[in-house]
C-alpha positions as CSV (number, residue, x, y, z in Angstrom):
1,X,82.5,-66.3,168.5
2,X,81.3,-68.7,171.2
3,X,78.6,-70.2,168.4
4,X,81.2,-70.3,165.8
5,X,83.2,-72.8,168.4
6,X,80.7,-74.5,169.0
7,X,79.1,-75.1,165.7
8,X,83.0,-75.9,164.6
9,X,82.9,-78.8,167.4
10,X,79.7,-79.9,166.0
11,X,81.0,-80.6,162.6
12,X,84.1,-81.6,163.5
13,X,82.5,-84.2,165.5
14,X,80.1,-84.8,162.8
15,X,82.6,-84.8,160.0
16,X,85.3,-86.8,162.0
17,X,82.6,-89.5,162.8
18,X,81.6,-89.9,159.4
19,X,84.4,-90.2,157.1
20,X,84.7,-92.6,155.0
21,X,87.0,-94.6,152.3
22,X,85.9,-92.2,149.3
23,X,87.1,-89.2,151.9
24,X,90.5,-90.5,152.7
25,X,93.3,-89.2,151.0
26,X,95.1,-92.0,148.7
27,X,98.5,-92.3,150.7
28,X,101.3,-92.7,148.5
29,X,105.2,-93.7,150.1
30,X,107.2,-90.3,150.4
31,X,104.6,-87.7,149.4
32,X,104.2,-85.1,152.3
33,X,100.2,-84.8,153.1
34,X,98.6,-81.4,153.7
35,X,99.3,-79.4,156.4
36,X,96.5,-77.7,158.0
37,X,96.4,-73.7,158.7
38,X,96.3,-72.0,161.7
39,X,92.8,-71.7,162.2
40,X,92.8,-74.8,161.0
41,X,95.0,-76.0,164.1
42,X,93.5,-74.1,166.6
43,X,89.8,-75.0,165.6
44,X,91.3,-78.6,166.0
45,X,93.2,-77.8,169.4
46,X,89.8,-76.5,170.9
47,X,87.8,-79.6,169.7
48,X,90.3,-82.0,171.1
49,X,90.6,-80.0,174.6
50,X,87.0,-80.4,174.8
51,X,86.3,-84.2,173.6
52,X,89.2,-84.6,175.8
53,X,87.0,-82.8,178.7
54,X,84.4,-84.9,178.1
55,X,86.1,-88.5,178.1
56,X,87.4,-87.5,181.2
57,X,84.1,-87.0,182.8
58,X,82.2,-89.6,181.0
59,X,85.3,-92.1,182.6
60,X,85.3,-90.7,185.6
61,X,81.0,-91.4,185.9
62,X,81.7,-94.7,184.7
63,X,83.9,-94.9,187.8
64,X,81.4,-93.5,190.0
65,X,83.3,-90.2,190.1
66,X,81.6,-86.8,189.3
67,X,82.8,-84.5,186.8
68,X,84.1,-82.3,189.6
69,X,86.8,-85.1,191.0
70,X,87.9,-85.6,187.3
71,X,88.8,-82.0,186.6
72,X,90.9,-82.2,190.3
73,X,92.4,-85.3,189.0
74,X,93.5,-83.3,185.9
75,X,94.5,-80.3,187.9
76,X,96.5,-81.7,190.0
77,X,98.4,-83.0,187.0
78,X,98.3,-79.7,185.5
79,X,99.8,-77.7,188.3
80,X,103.6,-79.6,187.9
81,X,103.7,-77.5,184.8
82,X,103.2,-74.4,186.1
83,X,105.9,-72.7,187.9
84,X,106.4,-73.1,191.4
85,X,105.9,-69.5,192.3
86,X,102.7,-68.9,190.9
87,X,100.5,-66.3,192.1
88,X,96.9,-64.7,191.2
89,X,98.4,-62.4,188.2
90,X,100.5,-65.1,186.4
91,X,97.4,-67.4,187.0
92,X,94.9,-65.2,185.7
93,X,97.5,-64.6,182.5
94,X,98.2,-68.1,181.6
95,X,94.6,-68.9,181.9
96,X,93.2,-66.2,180.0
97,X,95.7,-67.6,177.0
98,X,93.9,-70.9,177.7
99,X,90.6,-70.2,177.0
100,X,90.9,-67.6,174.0
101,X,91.0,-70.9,172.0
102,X,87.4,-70.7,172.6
103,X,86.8,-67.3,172.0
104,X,86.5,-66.3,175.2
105,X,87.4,-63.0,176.8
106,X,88.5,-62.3,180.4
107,X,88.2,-58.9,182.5
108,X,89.5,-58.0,185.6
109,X,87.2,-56.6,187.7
110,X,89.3,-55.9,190.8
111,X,92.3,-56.6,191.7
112,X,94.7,-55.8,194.6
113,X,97.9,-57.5,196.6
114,X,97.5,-61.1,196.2
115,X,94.1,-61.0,195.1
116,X,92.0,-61.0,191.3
117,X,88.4,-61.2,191.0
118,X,87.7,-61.1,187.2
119,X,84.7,-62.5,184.8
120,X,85.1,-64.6,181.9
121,X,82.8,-65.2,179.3
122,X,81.3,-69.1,179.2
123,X,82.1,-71.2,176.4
124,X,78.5,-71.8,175.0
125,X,75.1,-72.3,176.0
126,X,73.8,-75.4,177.0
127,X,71.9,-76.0,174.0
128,X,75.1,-75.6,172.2
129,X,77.4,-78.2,174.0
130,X,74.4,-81.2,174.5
131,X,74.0,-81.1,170.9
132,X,78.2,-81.6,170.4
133,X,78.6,-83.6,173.4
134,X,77.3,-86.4,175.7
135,X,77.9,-83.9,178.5
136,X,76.4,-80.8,179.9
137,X,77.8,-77.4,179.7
138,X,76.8,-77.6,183.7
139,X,79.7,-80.8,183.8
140,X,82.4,-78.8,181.6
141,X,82.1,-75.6,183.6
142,X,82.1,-78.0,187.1
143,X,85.0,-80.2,184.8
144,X,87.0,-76.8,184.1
145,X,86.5,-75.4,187.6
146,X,88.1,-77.9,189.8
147,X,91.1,-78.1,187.2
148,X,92.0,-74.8,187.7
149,X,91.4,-75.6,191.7
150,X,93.7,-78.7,190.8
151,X,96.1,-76.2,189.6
152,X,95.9,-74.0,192.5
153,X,95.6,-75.7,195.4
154,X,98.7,-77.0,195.2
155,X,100.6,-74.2,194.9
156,X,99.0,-72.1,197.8
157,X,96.4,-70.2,195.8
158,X,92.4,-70.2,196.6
159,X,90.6,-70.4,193.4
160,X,86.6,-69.8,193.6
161,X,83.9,-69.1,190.8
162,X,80.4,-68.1,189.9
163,X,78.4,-68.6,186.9
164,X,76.6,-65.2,186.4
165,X,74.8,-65.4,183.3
166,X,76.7,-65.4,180.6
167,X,79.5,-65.2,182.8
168,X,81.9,-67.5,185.1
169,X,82.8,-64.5,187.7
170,X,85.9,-66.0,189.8
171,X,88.2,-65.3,192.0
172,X,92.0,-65.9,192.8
173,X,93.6,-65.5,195.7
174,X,97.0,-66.1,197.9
């Protein structure tokens, strides 16, 4: 699944780049266009979170800012959304929604009273993501990390991870 979303970004980047007059739909006043399917919507959710990603850190290097202080800055915007009582399990849930839009799954690998350590798959390889992006995988996963630390931080919670493999092994705590 992680090469389908990746080979998905590929052409989406590829195909969004390159269209052109022929490939444009002939807009008439009052007809409705298409309206694209679910996969079709959350293929295009998943590309945009990740070009998104990637402006982000490509700004924040042009403003002599690592990929790292970017994904904080996001974070930190981030965390008003989630609710003010927010702990490891409710984190770990909402998250886990999150990234399924890039296939990926999460399991808990222990878990007690105010504390989850659990793995996640990575999103691709790094192969993958330099041939789709101007950025590493090593910036998305640093990018991805400190938002979810943006997130926490805030709100009380200690947010840590690992890349082990094909895995981002992390932990949550209160």
């Amino acid at each position: 699944m992680r090469y389908l979303t990746v080979l998905l970004i590929t052409l989406f980047l590829g195909f969004t780049i390159t269209i052109s007059d022929a490939d444009a739909q002939e807009l008439v006043p009052g007809e409705t266009l298409p309206e694209l399917s679910s996969e079709q919507i959350a293929e295009r959710a998943m590309v945009n979170s990740l070009a998104f990603a990637e402006a982000l850190i490509l700004y924040a290097d042009k403003q002599g800012q690592t990929a790292a202080e970017a994904g904080r800055f996001a974070g930190e915007i981030f965390s008003e959304g989630w609710s003010d009582e927010l702990d490891p399990e409710y984190f770990v849930n909402g998250m886990n929604s999150n990234w399924q839009m890039f296939g990926v799954t999460t399991k808990i690998i222990d878990a007690d009273d105010g504390r989850i350590t659990a793995r996640r798959d990575r999103i691709a390889t790094e192969e993958q993501i330099s041939s789709a992006l101007q950025v590493t995988l090593s910036d998305l996963e640093t990018f991805f990390e400190h938002v979810q630390k943006g997130i926490t931080s805030p709100h009380g919670l200690t947010y840590s991870e690992n890349v082990e493999g094909d895995y981002i092994e992390f932990t949550i705590s209160k």
